[in-house]
C-alpha positions as CSV (number, residue, x, y, z in Angstrom):
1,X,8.8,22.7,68.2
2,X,9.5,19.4,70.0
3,X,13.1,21.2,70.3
4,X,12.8,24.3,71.3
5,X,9.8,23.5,73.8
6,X,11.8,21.8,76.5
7,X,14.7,24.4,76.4
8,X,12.1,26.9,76.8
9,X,10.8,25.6,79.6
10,X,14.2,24.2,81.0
11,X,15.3,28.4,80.7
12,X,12.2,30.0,82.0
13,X,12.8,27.0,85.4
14,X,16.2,28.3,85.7
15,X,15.1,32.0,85.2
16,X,12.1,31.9,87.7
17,X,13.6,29.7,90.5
18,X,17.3,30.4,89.9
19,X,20.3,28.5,90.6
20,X,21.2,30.1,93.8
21,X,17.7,29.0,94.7
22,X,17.7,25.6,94.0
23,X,20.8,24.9,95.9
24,X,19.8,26.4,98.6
25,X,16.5,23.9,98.7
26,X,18.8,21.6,98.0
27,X,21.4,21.9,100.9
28,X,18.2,22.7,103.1
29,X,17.0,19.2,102.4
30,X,20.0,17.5,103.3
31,X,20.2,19.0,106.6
32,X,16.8,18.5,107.8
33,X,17.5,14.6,106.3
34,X,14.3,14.7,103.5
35,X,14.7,12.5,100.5
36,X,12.6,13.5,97.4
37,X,9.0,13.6,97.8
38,X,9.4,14.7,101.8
39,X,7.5,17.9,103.1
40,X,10.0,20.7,104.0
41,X,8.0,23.9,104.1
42,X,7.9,25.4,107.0
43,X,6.9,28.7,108.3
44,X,10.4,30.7,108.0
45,X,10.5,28.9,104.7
46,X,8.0,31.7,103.3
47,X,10.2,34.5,103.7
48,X,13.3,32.5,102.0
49,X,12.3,30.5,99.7
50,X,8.5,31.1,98.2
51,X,8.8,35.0,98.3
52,X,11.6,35.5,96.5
53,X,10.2,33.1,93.9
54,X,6.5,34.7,93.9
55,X,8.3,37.7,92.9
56,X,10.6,36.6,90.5
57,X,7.6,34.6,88.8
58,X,5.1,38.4,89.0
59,X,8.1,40.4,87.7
60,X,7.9,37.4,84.5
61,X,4.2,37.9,84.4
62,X,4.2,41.6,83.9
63,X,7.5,41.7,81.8
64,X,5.4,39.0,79.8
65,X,2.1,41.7,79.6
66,X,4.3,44.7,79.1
67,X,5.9,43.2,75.8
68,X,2.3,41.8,74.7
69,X,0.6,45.5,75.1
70,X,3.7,47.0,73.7
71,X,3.9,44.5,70.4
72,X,0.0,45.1,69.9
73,X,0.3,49.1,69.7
74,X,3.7,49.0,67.5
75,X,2.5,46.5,65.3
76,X,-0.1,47.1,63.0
């Protein structure tokens, strides 16, 4: 479990934000000069960066119910 955990988690990340995704936050920082722990939202920000991810993360969430309602009525 102690295994398997952090990939998990490590895939899901990847899966949710993607890799496009996270270079394009990072390149984004680097131009606007923000180290680490700077605040880099802004309002055209929204429609680039959290959408997408929103609904990356609600097409997980119902893929995630679909298969629990679907394993529940095929398995006894």
């Amino acid at each position: 479990m102690a295994l398997v955990s952090p990939i998990f988690f490590a895939v899901v990340l990847i899966g949710v934000v993607g890799i496009t995704q996270i270079r394009d936050m990072h390149a984004e920082r680097k131009r606007r000069g923000l180290g680490f722990f700077g605040i880099m939202a802004g309002q055209e920000d929204f429609t680039r960066f959290y959408f997408p991810g929103w609904g990356r993360m609600f097409i997980w969430f119902v893929a995630v119910v679909v298969t629990i309602f679907s394993l529940k009525a095929w398995l006894p």
